[in-house]
Backbone as CSV, one residue per row, in Angstrom:
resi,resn,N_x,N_y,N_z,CA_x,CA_y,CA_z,C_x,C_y,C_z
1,UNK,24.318,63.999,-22.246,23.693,62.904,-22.959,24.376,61.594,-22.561
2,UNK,23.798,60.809,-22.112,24.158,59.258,-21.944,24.480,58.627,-23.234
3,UNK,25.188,57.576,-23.397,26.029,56.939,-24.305,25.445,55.629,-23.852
4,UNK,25.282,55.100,-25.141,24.989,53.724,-25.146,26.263,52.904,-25.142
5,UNK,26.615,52.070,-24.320,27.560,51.023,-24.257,27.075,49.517,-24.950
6,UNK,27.729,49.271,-26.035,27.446,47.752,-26.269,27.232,46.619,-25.305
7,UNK,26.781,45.711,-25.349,26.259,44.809,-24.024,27.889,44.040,-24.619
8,UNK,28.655,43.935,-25.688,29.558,43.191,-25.124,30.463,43.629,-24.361
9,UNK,30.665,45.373,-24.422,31.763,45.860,-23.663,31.352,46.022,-22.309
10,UNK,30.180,45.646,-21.701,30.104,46.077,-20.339,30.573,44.773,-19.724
11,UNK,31.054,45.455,-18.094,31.520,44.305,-17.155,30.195,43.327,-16.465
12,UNK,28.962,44.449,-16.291,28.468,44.143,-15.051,26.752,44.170,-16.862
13,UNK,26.013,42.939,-16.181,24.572,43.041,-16.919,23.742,42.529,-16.281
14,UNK,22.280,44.077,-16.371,21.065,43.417,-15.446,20.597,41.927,-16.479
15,UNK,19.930,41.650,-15.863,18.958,40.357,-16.081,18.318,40.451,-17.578
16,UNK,18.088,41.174,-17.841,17.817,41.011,-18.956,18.778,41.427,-20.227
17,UNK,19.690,41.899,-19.792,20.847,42.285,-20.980,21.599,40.962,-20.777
18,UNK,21.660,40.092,-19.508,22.356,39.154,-19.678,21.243,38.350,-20.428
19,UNK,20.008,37.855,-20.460,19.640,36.763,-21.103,19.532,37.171,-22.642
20,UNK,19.660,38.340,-22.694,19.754,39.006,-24.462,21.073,38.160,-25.041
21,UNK,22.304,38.749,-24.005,23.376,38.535,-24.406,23.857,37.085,-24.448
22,UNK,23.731,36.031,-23.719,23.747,35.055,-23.453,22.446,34.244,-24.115
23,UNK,21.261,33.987,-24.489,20.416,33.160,-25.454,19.932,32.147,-24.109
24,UNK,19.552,32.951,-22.952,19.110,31.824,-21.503,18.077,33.123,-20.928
25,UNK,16.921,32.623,-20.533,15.973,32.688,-19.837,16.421,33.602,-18.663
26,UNK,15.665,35.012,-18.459,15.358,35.391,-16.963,15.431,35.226,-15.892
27,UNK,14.175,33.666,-15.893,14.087,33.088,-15.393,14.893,31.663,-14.879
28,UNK,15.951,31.141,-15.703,16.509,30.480,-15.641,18.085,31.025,-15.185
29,UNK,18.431,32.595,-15.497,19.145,33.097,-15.036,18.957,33.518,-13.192
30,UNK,17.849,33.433,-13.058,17.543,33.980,-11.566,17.551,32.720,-10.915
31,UNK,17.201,31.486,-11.725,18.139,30.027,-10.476,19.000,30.039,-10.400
32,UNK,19.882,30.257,-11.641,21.275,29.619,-11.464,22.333,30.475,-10.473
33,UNK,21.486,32.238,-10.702,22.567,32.658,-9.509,21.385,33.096,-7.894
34,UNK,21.004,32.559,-7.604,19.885,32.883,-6.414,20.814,33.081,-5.397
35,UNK,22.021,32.290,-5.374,22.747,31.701,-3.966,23.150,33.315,-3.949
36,UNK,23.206,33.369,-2.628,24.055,34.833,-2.560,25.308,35.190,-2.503
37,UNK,25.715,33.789,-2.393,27.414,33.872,-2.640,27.932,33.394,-3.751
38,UNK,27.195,33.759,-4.854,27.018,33.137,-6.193,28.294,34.233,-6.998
39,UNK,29.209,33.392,-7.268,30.872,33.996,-7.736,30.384,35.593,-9.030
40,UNK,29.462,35.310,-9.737,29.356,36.241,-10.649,27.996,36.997,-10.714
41,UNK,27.531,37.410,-9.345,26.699,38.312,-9.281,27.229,39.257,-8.183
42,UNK,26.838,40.723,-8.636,26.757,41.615,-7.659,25.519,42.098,-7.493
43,UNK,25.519,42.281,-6.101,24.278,42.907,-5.568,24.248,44.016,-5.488
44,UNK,23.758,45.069,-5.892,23.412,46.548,-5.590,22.426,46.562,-4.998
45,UNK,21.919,46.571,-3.609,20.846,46.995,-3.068,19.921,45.592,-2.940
46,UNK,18.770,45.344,-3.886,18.325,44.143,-4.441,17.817,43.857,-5.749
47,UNK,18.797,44.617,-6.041,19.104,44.614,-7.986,20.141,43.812,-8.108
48,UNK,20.282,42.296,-9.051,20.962,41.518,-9.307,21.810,41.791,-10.692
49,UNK,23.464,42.363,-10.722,23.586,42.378,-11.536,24.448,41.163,-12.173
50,UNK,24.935,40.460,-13.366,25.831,39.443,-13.404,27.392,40.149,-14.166
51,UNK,28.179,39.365,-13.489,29.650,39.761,-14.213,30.122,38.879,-15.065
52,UNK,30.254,39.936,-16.379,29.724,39.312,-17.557,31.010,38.248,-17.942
53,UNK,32.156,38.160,-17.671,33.017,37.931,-18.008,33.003,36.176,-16.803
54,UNK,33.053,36.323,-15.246,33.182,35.007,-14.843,32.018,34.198,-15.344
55,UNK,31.045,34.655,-15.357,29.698,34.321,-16.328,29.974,33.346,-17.130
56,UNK,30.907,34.354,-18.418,30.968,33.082,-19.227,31.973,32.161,-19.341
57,UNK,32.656,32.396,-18.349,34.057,30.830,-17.793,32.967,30.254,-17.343
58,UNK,31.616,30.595,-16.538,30.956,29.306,-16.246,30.640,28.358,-16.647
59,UNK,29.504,29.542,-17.992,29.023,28.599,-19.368,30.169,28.122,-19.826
60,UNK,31.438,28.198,-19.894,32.255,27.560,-21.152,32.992,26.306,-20.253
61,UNK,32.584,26.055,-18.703,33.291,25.001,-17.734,31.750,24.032,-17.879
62,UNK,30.982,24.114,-18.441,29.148,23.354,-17.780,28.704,23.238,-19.604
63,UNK,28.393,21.771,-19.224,28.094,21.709,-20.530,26.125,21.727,-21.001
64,UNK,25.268,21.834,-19.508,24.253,22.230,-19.448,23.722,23.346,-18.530
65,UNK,22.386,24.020,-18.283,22.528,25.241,-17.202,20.776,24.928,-17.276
């Protein structure tokens, strides 16, 4: 049986657990990291995941997104 992990304890969140978790758009999440050398995404394949943690040193360095 799989175990549910809280979205705050995970490292890594698809796109939509990050805009759950964070209160920002999908879509507004898929500009801000498009670049591919974008510090807090990993790529699996061409599944974008974000790392949840440099993530939010971003939001907490930017006072808009």
């Amino acid at each position: 049986m799989k175990e549910n992990v809280p979205i705050s304890e995970k490292a890594l969140l698809t796109l939509e657990e990050a805009a759950e978790y964070f209160s920002i758009g999908i879509n507004r999440l898929r500009i801000i990291t498009a670049d591919e050398n974008c510090p807090y995404v990993l790529w699996v394949g061409n599944r974008r995941l974000i790392k949840r943690k440099p993530f939010e040193e971003y939001l907490y360095r930017n006072h808009s997104v």
